[in-house]
N, C-alpha and C positions, 0 to 999 in steps of 0.2 A: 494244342494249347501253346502260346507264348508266353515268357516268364521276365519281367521285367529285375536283373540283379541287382540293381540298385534302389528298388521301390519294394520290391517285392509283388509289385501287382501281376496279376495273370489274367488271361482273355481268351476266347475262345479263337479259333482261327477259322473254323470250317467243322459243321457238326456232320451229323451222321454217322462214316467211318476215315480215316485214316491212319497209314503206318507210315515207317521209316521215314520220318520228316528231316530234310536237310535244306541249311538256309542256302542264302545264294549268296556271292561274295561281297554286293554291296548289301547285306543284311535287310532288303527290302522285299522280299519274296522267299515263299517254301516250297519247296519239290517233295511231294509224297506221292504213298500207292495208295491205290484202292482197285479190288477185285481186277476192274476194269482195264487196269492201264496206270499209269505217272497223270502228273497234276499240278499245277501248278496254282500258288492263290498268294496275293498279297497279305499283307504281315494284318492290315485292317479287312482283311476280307473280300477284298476286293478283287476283279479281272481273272475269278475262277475258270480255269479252261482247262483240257485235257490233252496231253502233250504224245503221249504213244498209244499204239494199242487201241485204238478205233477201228473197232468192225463194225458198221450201221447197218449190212443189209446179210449177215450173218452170224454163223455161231463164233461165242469165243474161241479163239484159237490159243494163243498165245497165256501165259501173266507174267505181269515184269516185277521186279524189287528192286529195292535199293538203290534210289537214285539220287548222284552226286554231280555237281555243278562243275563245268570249266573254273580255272580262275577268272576267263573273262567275265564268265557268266552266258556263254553266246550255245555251250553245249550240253546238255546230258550226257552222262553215262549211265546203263542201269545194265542186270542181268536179265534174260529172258529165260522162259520155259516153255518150249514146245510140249505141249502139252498131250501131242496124240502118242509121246514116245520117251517123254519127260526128259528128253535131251534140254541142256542150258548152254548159252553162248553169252557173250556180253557186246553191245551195243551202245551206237552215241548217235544221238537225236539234236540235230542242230534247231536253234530255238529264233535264229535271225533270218527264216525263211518259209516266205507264205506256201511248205509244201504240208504234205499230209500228216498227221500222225504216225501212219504205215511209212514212212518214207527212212526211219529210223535203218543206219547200217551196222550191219554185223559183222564186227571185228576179229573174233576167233569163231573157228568152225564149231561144228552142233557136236562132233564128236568128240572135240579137247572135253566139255561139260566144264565150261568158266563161270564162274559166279563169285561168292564172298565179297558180298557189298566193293563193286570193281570201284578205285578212285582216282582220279588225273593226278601227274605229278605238276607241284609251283609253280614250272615253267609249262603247262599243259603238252608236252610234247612227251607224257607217255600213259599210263592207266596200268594199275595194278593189279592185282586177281590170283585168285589160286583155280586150278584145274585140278580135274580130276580124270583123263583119259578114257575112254571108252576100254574096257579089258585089263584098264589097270586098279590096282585098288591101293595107290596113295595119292596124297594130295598135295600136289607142289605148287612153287609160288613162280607168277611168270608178267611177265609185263608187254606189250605192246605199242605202235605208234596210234594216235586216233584214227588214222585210216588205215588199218588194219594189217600195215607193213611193221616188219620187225618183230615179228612174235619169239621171245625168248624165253627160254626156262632158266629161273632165277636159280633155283636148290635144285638139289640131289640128294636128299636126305637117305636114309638106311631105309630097310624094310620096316615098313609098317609106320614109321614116324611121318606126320601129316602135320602141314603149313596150312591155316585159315586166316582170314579177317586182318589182312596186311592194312599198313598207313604208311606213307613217305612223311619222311622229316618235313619240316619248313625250307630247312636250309639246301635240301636235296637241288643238285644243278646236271642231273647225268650220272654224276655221282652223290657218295654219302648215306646217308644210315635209311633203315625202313623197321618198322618193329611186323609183327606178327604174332599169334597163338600158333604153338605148337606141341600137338599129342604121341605117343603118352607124354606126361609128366611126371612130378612128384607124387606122391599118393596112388591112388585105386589109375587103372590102365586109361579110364577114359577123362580123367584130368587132362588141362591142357594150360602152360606156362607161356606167358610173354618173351619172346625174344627180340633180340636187336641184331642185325645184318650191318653190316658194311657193305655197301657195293661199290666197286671201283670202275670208270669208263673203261680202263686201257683191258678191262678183263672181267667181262660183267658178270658169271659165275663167280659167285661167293660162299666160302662155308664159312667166314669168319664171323662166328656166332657168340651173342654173351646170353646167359638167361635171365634174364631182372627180376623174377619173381618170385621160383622156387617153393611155391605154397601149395599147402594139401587140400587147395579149392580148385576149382574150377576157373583157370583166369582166362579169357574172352574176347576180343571181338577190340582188341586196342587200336586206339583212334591215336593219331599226332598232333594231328591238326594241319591243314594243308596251308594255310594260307597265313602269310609273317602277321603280325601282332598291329602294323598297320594298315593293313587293308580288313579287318577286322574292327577297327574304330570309325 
């Protein structure tokens, strides 16, 4: 569904199923899942098609989530799931080329296990994500180039404290802030509090951390917003 804020009108977009709906930067198309693969359909409905994740002449393999637009709008990112092994990697599917669905590359290996809704930084020259290593059992926060150079581990947090569901500033240029959820928190063990990062180019490890939330709920999955306030009009 779309929801008009200044009318209030709503409309359907595409029935049956879909999840994790994200616009695109000129607000004229949505990227979501379903079982199948990413998807793409205009805001009236329109030029429904299927972007990853096409097997026609076998079984599924793969399922993807979470999927987040370049600022061009020229790329996907989403996370996948190998499914014979439930390993996850994250992936960018370019959208301005008559190749396959299957044609989608994978940017961190199947063993890091990259996921949490991965997102381009404003200048698209990096994508965000937490891992979670094969043998280890926390969850850091790391970033990479789109093609699949420069894979860095952002934190080093303590045992057992885990990084999910990151967002880049607006203002982010290389540098500058990123927020994230991170557990435990306040309250019961599996609470998880909003933080904010600093990262700096000259020294891209950061523990220079604030907590913004501090509440005995569950806080989650914080978004920034990628993209400045006009390209969003």
């Amino acid at each position: 569904m779309v929801l008009n804020t200044k009318t209030g009108d709503e409309r359907q977009v595409v029935g049956v199923e879909g999840f994790d709906p994200a616009f695109s930067p000129d607000g004229h198309s949505l990227a979501f899942r379903r079982p199948a693969g990413i998807w793409i359909v205009g805001l009236d409905g329109s030029t429904l098609h299927q972007v990853t994740n096409e097997h026609p002449n076998r079984a599924l393999a793969f399922s993807d989530f979470g999927p987040a637009f370049s600022p061009d709008g020229k790329k996907l990112v989403f996370e996948r799931t190998r499914l014979e092994d439930d390993h996850t990697a994250v992936f960018v599917q370019s959208l301005d080329s008559p190749g396959s669905p299957e044609d989608a590359d994978r940017i961190t290996p199947w063993k890091m296990n990259c996921e949490d809704h991965p997102e381009f930084s404003p200048s698209g020259n990096w994508v965000l994500f937490s891992c979670e290593p094969e043998g280890e059992a926390i969850e850091e926060l790391y970033w990479v180039h789109p093609n699949g150079t420069g894979l860095y581990r952002l934190t080093y947090a303590p045992d057992d404290v885990h990084y999910e569901g990151s967002s880049f500033s607006p203002e982010f240029k290389g540098w500058g802030d990123i927020v994230a959820a991170r557990w435990p928190a306040y309250g019961d063990y599996d609470n998880s509090d909003v933080f904010r990062m600093h990262i700096e180019a000259s020294d891209v490890q950061s523990e220079e951390t604030v907590n913004l939330t501090k509440s005995q709920n569950l806080d989650d999955e914080p978004r920034w917003g990628t993209y400045p306030p006009s390209a969003r009009e």
